[in-house]
MIDOLO-55996 format. One line per field, with one value per atom (N, C-alpha, C): atom name; residue in three letters; residue number from 1; x, y, z. Coordinates in pm, whole numbers. Layout:
BEGIN
a: CA_...
r: Ala_...
k: NUM_...
c1: X_...
c2: Y_...
c3: Z_...
//
This chain:
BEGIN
a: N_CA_C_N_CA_C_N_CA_C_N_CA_C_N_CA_C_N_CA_C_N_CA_C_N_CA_C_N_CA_C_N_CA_C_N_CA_C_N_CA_C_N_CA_C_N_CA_C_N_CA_C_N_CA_C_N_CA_C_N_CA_C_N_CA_C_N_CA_C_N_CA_C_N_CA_C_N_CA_C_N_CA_C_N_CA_C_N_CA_C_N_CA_C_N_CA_C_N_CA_C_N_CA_C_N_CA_C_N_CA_C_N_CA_C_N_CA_C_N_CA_C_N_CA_C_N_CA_C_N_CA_C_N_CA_C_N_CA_C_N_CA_C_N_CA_C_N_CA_C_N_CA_C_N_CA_C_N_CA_C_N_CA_C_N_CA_C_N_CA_C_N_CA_C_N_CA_C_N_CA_C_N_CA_C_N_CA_C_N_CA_C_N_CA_C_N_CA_C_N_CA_C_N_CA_C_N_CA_C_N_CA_C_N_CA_C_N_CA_C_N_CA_C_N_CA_C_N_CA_C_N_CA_C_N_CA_C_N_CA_C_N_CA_C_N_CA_C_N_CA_C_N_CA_C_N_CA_C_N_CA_C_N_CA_C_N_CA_C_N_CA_C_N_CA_C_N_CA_C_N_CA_C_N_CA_C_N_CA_C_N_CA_C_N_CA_C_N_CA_C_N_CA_C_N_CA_C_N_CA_C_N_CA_C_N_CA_C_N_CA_C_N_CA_C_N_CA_C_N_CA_C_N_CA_C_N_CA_C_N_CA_C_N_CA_C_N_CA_C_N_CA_C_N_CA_C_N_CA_C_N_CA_C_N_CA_C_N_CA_C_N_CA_C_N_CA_C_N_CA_C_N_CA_C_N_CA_C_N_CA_C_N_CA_C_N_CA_C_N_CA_C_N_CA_C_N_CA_C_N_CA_C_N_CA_C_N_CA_C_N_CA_C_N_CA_C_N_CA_C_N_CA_C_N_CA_C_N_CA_C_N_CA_C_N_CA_C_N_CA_C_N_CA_C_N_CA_C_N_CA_C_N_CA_C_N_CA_C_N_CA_C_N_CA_C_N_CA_C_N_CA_C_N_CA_C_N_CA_C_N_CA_C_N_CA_C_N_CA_C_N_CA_C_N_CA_C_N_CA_C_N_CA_C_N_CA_C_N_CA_C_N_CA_C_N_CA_C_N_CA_C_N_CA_C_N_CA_C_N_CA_C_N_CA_C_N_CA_C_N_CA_C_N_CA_C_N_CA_C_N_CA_C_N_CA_C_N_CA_C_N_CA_C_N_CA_C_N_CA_C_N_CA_C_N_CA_C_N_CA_C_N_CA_C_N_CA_C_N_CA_C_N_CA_C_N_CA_C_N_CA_C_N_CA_C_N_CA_C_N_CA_C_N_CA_C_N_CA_C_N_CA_C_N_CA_C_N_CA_C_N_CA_C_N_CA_C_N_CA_C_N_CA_C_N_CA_C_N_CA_C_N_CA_C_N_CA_C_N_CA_C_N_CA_C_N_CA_C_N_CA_C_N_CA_C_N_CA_C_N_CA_C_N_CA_C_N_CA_C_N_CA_C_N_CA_C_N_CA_C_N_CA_C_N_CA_C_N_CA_C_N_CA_C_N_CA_C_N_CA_C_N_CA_C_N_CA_C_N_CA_C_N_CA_C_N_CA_C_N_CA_C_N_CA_C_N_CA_C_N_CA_C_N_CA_C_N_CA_C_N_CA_C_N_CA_C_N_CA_C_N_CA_C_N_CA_C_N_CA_C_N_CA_C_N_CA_C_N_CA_C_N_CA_C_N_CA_C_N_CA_C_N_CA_C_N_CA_C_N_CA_C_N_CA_C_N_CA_C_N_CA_C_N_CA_C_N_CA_C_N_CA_C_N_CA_C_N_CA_C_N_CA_C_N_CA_C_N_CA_C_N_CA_C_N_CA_C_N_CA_C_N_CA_C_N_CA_C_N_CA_C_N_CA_C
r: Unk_Unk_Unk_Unk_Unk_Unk_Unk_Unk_Unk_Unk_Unk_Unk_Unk_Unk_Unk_Unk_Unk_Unk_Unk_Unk_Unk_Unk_Unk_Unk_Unk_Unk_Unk_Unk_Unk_Unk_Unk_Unk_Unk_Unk_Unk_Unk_Unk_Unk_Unk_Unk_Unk_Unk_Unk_Unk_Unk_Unk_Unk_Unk_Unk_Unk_Unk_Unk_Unk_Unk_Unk_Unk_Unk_Unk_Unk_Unk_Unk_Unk_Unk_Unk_Unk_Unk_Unk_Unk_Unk_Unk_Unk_Unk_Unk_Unk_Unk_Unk_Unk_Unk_Unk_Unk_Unk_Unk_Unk_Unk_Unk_Unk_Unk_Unk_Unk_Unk_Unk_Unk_Unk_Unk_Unk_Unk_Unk_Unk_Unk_Unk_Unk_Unk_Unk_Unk_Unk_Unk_Unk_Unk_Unk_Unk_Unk_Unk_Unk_Unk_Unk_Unk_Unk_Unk_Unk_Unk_Unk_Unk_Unk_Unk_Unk_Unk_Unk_Unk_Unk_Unk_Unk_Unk_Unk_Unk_Unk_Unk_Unk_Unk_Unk_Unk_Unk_Unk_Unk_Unk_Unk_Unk_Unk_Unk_Unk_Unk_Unk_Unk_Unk_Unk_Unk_Unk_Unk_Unk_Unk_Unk_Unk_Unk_Unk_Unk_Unk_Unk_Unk_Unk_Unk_Unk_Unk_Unk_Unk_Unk_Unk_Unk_Unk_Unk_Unk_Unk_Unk_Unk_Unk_Unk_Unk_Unk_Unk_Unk_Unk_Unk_Unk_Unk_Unk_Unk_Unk_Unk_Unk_Unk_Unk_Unk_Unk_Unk_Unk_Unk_Unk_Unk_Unk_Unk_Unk_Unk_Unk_Unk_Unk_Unk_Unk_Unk_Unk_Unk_Unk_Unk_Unk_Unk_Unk_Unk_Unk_Unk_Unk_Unk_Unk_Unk_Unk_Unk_Unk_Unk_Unk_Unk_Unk_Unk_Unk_Unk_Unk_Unk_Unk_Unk_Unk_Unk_Unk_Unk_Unk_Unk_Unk_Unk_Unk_Unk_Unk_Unk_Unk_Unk_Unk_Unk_Unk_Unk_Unk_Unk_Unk_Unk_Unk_Unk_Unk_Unk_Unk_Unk_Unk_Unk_Unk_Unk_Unk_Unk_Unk_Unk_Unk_Unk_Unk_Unk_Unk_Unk_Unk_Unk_Unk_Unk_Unk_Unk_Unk_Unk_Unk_Unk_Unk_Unk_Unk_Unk_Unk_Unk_Unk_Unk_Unk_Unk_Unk_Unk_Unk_Unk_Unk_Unk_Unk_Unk_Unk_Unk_Unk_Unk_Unk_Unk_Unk_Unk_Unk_Unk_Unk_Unk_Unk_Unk_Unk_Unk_Unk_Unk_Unk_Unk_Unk_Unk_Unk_Unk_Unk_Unk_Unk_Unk_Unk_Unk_Unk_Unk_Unk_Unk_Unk_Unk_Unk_Unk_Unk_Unk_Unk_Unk_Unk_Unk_Unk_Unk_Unk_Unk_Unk_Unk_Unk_Unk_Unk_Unk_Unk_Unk_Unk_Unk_Unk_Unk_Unk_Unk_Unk_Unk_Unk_Unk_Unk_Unk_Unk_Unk_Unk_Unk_Unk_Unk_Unk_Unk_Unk_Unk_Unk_Unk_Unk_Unk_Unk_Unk_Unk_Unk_Unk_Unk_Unk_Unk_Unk_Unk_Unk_Unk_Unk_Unk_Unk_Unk_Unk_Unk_Unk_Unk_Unk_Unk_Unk_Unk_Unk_Unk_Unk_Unk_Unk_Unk_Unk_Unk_Unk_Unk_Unk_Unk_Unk_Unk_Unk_Unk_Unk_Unk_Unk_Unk_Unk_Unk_Unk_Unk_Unk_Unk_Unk_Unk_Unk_Unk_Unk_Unk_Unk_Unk_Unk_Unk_Unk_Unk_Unk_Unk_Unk_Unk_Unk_Unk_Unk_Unk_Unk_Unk_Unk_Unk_Unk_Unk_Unk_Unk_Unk_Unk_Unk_Unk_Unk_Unk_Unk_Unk_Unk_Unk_Unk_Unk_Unk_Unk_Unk_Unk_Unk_Unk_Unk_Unk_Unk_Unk_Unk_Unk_Unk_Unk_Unk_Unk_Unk_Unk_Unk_Unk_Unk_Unk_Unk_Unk_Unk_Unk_Unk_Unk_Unk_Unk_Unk_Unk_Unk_Unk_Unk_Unk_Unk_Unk_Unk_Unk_Unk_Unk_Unk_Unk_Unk_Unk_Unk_Unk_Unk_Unk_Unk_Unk_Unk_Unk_Unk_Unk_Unk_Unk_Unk_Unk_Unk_Unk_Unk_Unk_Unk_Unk_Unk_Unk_Unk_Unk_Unk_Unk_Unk_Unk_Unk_Unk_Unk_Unk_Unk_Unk_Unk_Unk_Unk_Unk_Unk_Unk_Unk_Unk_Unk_Unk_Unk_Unk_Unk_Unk_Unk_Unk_Unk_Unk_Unk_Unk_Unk_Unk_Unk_Unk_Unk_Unk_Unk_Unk_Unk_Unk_Unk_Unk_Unk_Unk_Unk_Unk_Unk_Unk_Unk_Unk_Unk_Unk_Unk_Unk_Unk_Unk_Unk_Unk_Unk_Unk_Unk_Unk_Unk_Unk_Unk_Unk_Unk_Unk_Unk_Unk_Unk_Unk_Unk_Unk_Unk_Unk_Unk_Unk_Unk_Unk_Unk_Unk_Unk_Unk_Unk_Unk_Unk_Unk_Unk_Unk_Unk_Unk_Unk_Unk_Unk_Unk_Unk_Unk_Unk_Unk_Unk_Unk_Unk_Unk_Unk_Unk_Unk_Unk_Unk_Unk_Unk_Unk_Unk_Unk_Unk_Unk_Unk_Unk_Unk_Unk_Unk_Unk_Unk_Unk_Unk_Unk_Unk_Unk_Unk_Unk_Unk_Unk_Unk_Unk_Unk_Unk_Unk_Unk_Unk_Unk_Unk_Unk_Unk_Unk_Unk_Unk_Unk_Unk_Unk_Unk_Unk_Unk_Unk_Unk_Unk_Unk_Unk_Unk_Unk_Unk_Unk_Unk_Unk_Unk_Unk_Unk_Unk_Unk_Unk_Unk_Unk_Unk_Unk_Unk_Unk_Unk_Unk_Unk_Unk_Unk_Unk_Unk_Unk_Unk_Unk_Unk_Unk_Unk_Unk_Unk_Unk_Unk_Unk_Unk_Unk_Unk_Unk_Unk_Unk_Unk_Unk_Unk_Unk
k: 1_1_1_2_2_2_3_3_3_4_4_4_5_5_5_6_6_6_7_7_7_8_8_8_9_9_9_10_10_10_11_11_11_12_12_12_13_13_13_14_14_14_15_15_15_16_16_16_17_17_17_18_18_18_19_19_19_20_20_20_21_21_21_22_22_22_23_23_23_24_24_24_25_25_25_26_26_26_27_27_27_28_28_28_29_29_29_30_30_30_31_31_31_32_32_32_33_33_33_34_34_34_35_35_35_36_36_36_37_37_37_38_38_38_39_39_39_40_40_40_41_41_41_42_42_42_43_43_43_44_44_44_45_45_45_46_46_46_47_47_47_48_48_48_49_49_49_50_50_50_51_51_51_52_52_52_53_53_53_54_54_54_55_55_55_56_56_56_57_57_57_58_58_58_59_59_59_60_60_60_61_61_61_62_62_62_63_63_63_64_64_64_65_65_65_66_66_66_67_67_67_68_68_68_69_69_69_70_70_70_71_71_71_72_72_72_73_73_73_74_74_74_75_75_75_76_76_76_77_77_77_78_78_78_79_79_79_80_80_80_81_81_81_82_82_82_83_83_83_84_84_84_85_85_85_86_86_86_87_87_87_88_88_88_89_89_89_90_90_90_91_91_91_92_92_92_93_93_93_94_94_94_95_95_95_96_96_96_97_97_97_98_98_98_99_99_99_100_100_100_101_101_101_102_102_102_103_103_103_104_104_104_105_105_105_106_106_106_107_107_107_108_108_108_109_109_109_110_110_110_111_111_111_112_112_112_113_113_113_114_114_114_115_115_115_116_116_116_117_117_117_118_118_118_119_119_119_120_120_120_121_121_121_122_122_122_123_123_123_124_124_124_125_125_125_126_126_126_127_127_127_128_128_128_129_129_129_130_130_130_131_131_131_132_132_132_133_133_133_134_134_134_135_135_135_136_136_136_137_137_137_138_138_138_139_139_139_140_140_140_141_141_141_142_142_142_143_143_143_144_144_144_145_145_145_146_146_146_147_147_147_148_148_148_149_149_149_150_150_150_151_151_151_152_152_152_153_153_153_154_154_154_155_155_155_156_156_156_157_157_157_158_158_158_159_159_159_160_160_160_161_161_161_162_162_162_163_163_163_164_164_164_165_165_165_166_166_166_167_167_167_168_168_168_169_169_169_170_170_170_171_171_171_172_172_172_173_173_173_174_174_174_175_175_175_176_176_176_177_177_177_178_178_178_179_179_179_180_180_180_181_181_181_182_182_182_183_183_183_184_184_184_185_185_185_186_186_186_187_187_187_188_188_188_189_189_189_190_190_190_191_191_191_192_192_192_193_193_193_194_194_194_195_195_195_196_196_196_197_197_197_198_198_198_199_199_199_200_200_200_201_201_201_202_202_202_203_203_203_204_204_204_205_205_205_206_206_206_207_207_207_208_208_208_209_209_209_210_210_210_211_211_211_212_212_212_213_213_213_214_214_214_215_215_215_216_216_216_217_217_217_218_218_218_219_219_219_220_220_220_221_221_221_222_222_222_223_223_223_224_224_224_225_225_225_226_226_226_227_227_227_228_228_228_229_229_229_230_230_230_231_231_231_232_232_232_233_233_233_234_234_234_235_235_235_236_236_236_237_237_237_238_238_238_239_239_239_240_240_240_241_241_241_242_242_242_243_243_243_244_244_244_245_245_245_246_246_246_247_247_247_248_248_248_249_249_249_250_250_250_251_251_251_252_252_252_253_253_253
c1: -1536_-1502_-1356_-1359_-1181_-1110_-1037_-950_-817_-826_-728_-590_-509_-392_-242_-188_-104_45_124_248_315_392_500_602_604_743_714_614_553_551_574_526_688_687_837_920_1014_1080_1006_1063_972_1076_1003_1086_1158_1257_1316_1221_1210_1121_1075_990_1011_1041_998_1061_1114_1212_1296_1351_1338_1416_1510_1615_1724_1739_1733_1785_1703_1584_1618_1603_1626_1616_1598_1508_1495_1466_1516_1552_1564_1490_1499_1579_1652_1700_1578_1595_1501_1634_1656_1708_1861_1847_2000_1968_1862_1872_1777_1721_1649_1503_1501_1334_1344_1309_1342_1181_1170_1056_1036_1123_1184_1265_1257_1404_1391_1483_1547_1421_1405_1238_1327_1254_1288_1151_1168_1054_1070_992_1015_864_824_705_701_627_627_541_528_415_281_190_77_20_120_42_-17_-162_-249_-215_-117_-38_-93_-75_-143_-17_62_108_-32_-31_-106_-57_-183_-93_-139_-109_-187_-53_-126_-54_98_178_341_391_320_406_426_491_589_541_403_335_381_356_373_501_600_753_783_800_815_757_627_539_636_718_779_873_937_1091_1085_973_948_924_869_807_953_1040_1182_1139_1040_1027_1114_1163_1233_1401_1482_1613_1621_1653_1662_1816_1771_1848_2013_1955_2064_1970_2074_2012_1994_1871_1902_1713_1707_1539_1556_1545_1509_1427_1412_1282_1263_1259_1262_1406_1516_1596_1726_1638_1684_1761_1864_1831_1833_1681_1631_1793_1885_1962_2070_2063_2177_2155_2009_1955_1942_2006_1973_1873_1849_1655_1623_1741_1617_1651_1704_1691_1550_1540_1435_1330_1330_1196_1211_1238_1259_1193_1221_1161_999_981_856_789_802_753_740_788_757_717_763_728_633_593_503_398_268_147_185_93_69_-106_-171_-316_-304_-334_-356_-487_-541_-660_-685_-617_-665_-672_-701_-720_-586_-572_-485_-505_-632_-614_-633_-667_-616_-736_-803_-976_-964_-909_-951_-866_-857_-881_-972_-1004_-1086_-1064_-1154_-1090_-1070_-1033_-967_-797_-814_-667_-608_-710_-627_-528_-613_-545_-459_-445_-384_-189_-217_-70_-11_7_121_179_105_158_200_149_273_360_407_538_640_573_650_723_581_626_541_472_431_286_331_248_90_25_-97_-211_-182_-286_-260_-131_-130_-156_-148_-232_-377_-428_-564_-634_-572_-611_-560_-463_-447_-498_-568_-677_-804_-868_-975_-968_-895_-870_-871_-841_-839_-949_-994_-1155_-1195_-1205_-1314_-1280_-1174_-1161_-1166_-1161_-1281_-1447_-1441_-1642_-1669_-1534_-1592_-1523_-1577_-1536_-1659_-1814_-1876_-1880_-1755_-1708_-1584_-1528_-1432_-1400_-1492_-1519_-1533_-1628_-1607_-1455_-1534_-1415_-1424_-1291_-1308_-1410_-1449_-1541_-1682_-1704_-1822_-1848_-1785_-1774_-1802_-1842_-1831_-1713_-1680_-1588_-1520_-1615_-1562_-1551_-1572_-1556_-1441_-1427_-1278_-1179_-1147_-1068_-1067_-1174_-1176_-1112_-1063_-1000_-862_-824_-671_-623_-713_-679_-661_-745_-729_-593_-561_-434_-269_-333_-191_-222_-320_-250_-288_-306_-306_-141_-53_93_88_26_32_175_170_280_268_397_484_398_402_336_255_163_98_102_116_129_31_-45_-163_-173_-177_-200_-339_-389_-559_-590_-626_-717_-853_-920_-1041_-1089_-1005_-1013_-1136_-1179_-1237_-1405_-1414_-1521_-1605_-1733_-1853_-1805_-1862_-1875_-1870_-1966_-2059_-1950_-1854_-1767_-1632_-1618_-1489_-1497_-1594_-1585_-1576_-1661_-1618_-1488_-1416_-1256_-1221_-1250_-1151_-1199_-1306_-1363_-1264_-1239_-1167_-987_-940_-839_-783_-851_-844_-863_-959_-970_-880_-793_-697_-567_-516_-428_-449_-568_-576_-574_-656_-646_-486_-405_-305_-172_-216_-111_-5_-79_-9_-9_102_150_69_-13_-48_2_67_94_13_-77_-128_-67_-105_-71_-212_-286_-370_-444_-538_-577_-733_-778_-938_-933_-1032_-1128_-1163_-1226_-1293_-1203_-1062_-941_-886_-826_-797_-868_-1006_-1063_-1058_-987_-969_-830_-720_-583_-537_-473_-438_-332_-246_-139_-162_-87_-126_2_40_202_149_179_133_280_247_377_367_434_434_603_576_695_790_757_894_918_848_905_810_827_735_687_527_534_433_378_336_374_322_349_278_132_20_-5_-8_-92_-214_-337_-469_-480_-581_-626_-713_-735_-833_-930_-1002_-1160_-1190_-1081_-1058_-1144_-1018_-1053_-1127_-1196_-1366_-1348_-1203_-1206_-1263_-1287_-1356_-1510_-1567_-1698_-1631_-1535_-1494_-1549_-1607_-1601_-1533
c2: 1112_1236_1268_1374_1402_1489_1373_1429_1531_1626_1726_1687_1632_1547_1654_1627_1688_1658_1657_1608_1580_1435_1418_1488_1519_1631_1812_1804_1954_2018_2120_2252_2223_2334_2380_2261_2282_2172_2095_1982_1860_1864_1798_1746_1616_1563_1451_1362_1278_1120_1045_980_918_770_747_627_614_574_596_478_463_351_454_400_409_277_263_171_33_13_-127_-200_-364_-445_-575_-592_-758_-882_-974_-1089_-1201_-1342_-1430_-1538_-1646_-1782_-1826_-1899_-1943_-2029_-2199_-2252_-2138_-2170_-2094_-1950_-1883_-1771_-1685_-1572_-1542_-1453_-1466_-1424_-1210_-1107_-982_-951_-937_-872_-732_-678_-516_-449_-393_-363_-220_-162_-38_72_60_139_210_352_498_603_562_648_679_843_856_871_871_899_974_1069_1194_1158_1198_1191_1227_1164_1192_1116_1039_1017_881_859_761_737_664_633_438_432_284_297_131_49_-70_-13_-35_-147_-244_-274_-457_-537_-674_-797_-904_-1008_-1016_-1022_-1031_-922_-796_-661_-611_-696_-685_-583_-537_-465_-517_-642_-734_-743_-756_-719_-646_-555_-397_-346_-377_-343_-452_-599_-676_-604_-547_-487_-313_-319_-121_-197_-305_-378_-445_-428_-491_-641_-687_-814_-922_-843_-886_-797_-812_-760_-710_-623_-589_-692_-700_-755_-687_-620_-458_-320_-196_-97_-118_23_72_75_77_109_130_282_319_362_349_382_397_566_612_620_649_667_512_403_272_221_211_155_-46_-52_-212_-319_-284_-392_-387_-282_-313_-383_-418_-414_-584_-608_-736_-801_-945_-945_-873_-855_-798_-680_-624_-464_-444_-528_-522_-549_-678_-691_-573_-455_-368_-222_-234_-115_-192_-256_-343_-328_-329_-356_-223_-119_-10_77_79_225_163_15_-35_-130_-86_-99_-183_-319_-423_-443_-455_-525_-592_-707_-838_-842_-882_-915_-1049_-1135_-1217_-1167_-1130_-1081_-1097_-1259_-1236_-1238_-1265_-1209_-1396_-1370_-1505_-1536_-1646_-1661_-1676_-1730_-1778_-1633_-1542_-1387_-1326_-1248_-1135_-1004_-945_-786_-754_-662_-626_-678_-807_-889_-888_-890_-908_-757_-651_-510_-498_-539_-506_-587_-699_-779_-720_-631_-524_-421_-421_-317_-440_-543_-569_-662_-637_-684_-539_-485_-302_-303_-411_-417_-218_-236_-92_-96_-14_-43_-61_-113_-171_-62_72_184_212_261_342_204_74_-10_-31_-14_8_145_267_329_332_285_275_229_81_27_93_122_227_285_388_464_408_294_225_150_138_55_186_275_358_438_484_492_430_302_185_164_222_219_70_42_-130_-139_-49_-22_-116_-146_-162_-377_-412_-541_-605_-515_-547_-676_-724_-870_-1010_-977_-1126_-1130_-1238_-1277_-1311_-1368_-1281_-1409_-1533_-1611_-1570_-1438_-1376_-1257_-1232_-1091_-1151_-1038_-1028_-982_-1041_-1009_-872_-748_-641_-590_-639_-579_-659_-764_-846_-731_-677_-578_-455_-453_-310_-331_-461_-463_-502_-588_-592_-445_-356_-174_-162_-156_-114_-170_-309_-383_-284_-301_-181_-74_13_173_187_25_42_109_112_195_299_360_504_512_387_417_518_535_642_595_466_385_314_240_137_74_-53_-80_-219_-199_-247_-305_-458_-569_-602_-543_-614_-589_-480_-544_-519_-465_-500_-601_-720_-809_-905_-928_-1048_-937_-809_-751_-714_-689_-585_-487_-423_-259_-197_-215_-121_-163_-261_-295_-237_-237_-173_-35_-1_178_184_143_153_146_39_13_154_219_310_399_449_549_599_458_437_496_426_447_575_630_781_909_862_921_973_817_809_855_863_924_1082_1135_1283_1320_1271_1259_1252_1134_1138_1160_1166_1202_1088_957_817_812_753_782_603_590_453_425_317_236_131_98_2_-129_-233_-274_-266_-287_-310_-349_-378_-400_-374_-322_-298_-172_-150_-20_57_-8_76_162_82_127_231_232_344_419_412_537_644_598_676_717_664_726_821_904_1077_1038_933_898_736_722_621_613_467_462_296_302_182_105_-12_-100_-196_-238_-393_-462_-529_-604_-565_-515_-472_-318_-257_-140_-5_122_247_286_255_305_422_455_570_607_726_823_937_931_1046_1094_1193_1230_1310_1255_1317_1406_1536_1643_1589_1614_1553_1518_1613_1661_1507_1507_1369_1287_1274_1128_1086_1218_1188_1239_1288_1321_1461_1539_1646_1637_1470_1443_1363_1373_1295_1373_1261_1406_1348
c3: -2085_-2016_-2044_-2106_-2098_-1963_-1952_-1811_-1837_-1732_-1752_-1669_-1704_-1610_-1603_-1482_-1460_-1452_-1558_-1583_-1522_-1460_-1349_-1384_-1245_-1253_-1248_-1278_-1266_-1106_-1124_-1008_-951_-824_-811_-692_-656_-583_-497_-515_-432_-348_-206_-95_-92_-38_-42_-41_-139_-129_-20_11_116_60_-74_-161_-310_-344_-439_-501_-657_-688_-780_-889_-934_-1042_-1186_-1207_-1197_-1132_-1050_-1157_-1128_-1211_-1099_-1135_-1048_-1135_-1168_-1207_-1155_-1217_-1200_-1286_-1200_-1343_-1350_-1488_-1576_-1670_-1648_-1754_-1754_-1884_-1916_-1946_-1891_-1927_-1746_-1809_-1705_-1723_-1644_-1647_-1560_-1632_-1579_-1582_-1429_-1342_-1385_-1360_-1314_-1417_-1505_-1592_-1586_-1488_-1517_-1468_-1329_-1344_-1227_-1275_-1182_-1111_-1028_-1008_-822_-789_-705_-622_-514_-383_-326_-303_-139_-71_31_159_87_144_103_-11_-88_-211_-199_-318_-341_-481_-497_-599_-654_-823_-832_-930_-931_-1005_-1053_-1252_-1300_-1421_-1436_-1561_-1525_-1601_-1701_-1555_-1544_-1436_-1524_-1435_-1506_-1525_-1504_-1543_-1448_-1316_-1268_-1140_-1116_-1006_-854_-860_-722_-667_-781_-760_-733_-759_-706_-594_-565_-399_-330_-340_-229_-188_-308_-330_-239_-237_-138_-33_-10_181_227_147_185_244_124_124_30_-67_-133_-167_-314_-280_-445_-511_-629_-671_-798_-835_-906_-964_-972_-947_-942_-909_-771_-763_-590_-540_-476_-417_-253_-228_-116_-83_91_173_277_306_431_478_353_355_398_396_390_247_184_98_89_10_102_2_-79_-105_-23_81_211_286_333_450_519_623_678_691_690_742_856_1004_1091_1030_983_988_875_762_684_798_868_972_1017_1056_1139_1077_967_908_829_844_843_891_994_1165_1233_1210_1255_1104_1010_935_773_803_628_665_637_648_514_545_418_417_288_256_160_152_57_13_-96_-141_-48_19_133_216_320_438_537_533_607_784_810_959_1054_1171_1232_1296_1230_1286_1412_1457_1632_1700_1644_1704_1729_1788_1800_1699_1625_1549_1671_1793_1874_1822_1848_1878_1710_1635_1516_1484_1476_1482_1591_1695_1776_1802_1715_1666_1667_1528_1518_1604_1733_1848_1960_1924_2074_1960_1842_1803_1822_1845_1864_2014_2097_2236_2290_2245_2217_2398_2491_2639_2618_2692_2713_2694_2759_2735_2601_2550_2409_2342_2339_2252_2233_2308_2355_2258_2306_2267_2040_2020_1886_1828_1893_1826_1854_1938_1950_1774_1822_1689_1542_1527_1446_1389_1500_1416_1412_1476_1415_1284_1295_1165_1047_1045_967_997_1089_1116_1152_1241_1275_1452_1527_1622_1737_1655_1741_1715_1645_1593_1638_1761_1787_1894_1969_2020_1910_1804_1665_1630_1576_1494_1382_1274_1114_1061_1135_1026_1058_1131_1162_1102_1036_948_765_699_535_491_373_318_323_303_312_449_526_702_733_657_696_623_501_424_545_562_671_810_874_968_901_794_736_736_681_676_838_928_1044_1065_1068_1118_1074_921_841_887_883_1007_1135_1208_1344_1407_1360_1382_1326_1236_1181_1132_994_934_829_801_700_554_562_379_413_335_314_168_169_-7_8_-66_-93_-211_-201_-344_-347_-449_-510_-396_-340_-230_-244_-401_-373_-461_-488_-571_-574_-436_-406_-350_-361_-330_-429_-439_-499_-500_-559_-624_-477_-419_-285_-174_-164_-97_-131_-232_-284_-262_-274_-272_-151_-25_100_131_133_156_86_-78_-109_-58_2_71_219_261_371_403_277_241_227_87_51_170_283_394_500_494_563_518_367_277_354_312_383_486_609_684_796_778_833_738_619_511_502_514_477_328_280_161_129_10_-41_-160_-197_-260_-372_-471_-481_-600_-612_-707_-767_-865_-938_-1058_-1124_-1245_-1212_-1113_-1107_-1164_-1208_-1281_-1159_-1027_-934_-877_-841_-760_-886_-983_-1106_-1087_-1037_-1041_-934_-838_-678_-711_-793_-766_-824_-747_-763_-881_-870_-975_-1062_-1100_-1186_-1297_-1229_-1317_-1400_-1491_-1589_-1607_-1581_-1609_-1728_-1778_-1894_-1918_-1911_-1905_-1818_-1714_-1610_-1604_-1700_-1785_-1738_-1693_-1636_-1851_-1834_-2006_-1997_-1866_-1809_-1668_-1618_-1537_-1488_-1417_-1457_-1312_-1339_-1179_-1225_-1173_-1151_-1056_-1106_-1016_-949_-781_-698_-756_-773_-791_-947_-1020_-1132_-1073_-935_-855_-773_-817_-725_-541_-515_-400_-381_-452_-385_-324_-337_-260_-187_-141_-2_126_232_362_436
//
């Protein structure tokens, strides 16, 4: 099928970023020399987008999603977010913009068996300290907008693999953050599972106009993202944005 793609950088002024690098470069020692993650990558984010860092293990995807979760620290250059920039930033102030404004999904799940899905989604609001009704009701909202609302008493060694992904999602926009950045997360699923999660996802991109993040190398996930930035060796060697209807979202309901 030939796709009709739409040039980054096209159409008239964009609004301030909500994430931005400059330059970056992240680096490791290695012996007498070093090992470069990151070399010199520029690229900017707006609201709304379902954006994939694409590209082969080592090209540097995973680095760059730590380095936006202000999980990690660039090594030169700049990377901001949400008007943070993360090589100023203290740990709590990094815990801080963590913790209120960046949704994380792992291809592990991640969640805490001797929880309840209630309790597992619901973590991230009382680290907010966030009151007992509006927690209640966030998680409400939250499973259902995963379609696992009538699962919220089990717990995760009672669930399938993909209903476990569907509450890690609930957990990351149980706060109705600004981002979500998402590693492999349909790594460890089926076809019929994966599309659910991206069904989910993409929903929620429109829906609340959460900006996603992915790292990736699946075929299923490439096929849902509006953009699509290709990495190798550290290095941006593409830059694409897909028309919806591409990405299969115009049979979204």
């Amino acid at each position: 099928m030939n796709e009709r793609r739409v040039a980054a950088g096209s159409g008239g002024t964009a609004p301030s970023p909500l994430i931005s690098t400059r330059e970056l470069v992240k680096a490791y020692p290695m012996d007498h020399d070093r090992l470069v993650a990151l070399n010199h990558v520029n690229l900017t984010f707006q609201k709304g987008e379902f954006a994939g860092l694409v590209g082969p293990s080592g090209s540097g995807k995973t680095t760059l999603l730590n380095i936006l979760g202000s999980l990690d620290q660039p090594t030169e250059g700049s990377a901001e977010v949400l008007g943070h920039k993360i090589e100023g930033l203290s740990h709590k102030a990094a815990a801080e913009l963590r913790s209120r404004h960046i949704g994380f999904i792992f291809q592990t799940h991640n969640l805490f068996s001797v929880y309840t899905v209630y309790e597992n989604v619901e973590f991230p609001l009382l680290v907010l300290g966030m009151p007992p009704a509006d927690r209640r009701k966030a998680v409400k909202d939250a499973l259902e907008w995963v379609k696992l609302a009538d699962r919220a008493n089990s717990r995760p060694p009672q669930l399938s693999g993909g209903q476990s992904q569907r509450v890690a999602i609930a957990r990351a926009i149980v706060k109705r953050p600004e981002i979500v950045l998402a590693d492999e997360p349909t790594a460890n699923l089926d076809a019929k599972n994966s599309r659910n999660i991206l069904d989910t996802m993409a929903g929620l991109c429109r829906d609340l106009q959460t900006t996603f993040l992915f790292a990736t190398h699946d075929e299923k996930v490439i096929g849902y993202l509006r953009r699509k930035i290709v990495l190798n060796d550290g290095q941006v060697m593409e830059d694409t944005f897909i028309e919806p209807q591409l990405a299969g979202w115009d049979a979204r309901p």
